[in-house]
BAVONU-366372 format. One line per 10 residues: number of its first residue (from 1); their letters; for each residue y, z, x of N, C-alpha, C. Coordinates in nm, 3 decimals. Example, Ala and Ser with C-alpha at 12.3 -4.5 7.8 and 13.67 -1.06 7.14 Angstrom:
2
1 = as = -0.569:0.780:1.319:-0.450:0.780:1.230:-0.330:0.780:1.320; -0.225:0.708:1.285:-0.106:0.714:1.367:0.003:0.787:1.290
//
This chain:
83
1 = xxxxxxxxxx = 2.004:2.446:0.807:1.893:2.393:0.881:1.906:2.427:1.029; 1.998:2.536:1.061:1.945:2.560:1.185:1.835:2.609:1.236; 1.837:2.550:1.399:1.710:2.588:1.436:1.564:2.472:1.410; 1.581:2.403:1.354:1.509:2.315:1.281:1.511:2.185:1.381; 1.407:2.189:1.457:1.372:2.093:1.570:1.309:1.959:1.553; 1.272:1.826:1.514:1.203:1.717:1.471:1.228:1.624:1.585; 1.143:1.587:1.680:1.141:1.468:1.754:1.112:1.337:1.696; 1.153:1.305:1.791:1.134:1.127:1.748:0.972:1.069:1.723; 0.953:1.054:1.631:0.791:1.024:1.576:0.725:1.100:1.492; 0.781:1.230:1.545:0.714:1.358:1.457:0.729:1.368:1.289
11 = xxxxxxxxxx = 0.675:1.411:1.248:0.677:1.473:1.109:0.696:1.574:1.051; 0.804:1.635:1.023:0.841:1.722:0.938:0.781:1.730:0.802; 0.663:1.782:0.801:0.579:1.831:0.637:0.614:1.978:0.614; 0.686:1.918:0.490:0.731:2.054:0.359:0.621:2.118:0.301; 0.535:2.219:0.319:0.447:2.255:0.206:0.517:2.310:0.129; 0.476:2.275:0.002:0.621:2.344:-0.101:0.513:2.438:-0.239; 0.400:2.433:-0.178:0.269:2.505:-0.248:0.327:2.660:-0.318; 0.425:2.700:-0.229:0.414:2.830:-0.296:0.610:2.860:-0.424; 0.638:2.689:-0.405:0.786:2.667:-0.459:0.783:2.672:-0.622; 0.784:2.699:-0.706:0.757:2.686:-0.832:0.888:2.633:-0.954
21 = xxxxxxxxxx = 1.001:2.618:-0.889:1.126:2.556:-0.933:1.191:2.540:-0.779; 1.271:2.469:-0.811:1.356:2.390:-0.733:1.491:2.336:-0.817; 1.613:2.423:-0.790:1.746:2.404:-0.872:1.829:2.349:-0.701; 1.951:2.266:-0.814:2.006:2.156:-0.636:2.064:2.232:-0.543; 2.057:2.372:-0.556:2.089:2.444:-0.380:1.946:2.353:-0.318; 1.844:2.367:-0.377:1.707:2.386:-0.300:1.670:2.214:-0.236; 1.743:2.091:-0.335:1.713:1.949:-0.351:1.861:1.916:-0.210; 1.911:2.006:-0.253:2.022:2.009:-0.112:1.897:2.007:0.030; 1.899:2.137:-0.001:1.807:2.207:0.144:1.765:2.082:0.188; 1.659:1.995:0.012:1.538:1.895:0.098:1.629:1.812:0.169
31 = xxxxxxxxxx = 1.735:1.743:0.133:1.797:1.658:0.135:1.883:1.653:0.324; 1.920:1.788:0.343:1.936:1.803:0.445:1.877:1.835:0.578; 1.725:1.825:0.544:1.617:1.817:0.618:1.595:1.717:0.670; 1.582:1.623:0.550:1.552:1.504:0.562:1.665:1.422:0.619; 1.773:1.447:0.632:1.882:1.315:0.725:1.844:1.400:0.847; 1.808:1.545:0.851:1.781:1.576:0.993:1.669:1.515:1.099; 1.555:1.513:0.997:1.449:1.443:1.076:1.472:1.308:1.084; 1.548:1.223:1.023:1.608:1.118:1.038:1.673:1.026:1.148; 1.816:1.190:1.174:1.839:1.185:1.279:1.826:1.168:1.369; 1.742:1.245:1.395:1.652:1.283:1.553:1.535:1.180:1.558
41 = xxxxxxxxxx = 1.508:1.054:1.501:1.378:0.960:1.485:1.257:1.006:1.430; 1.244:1.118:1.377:1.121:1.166:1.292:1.091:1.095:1.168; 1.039:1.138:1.124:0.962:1.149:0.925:0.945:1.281:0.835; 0.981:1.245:0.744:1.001:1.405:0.665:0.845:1.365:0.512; 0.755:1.419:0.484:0.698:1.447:0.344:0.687:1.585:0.292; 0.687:1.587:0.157:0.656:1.672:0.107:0.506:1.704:0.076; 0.431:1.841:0.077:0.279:1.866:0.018:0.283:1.928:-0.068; 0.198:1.986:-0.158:0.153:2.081:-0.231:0.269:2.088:-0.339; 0.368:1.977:-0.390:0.477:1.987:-0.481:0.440:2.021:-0.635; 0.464:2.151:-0.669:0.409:2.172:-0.821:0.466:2.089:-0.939
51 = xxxxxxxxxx = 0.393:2.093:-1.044:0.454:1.991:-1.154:0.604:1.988:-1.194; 0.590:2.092:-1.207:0.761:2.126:-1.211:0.869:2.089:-1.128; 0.870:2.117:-1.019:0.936:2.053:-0.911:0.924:1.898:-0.921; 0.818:1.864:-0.919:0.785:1.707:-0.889:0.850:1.633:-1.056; 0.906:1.705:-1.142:0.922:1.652:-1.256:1.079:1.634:-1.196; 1.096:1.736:-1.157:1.254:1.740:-1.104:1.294:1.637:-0.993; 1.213:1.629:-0.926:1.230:1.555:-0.784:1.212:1.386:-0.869; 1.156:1.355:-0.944:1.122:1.255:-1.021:1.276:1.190:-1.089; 1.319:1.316:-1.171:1.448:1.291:-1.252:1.569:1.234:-1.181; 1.541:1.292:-1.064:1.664:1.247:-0.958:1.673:1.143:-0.861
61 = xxxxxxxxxx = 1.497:1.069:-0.830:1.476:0.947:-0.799:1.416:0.993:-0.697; 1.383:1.119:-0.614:1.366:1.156:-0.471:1.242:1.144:-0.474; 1.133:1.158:-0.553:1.011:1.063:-0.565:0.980:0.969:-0.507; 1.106:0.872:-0.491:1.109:0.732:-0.437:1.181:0.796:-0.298; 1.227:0.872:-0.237:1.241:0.930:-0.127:1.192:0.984:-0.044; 1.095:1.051:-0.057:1.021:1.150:0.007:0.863:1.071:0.019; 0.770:1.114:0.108:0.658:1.085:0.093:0.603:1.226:0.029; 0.498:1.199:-0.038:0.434:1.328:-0.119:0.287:1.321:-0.179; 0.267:1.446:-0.077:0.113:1.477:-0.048:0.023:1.564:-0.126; -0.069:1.573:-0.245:-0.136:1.628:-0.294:-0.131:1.789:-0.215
71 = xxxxxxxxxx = -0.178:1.813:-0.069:-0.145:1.902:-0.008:-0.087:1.854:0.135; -0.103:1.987:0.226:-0.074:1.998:0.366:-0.185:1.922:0.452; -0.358:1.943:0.415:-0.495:1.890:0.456:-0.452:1.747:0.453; -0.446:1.692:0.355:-0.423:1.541:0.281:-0.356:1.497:0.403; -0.209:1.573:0.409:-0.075:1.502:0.483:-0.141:1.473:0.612; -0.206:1.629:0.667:-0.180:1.600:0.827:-0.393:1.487:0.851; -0.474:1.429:0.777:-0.545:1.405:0.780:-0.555:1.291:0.851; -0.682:1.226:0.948:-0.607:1.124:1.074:-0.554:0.980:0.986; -0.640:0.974:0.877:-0.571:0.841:0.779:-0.463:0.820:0.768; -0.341:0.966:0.731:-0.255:0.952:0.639:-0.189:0.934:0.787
81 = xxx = -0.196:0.935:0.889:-0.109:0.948:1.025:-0.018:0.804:1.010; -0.094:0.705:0.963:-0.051:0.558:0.982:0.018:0.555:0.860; 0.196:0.621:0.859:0.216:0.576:0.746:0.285:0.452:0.781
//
């Protein structure tokens, strides 16, 4: 995750639209994103998570971890701002 900048408030959105599996190098990656934006006082969601993935992300509980957005439109829309 270098290089990977998240301020305090900000949101780190994953579009993961073009991801079509996800094996745990990749649930790593999310995983280490996410204590990053953490870190630094941000928010991390996921968008566009295909069935597959999201079956996976499900099995492992990160469902209940992540916020997760139909898409990227959805996420950044002024509603969804107030999470």
């Amino acid at each position: 995750m270098n290089g990977l900048t998240v301020a305090g408030g900000h949101l780190l959105l994953m579009d993961l639209a073009g991801l079509r599996f996800c094996d745990s190098s990749g649930i790593s990656a999310l995983l280490s994103a996410r204590s990053l934006a953490i870190e630094h006082g941000g928010h991390i969601a996921l968008a566009a998570v295909h069935a597959i993935t999201a079956r996976i992300l499900g099995i492992v509980g990160l469902d209940q971890v992540f916020t997760i957005f139909a898409d990227a439109a959805t996420a950044t829309a002024p509603s969804s701002a107030a999470r």
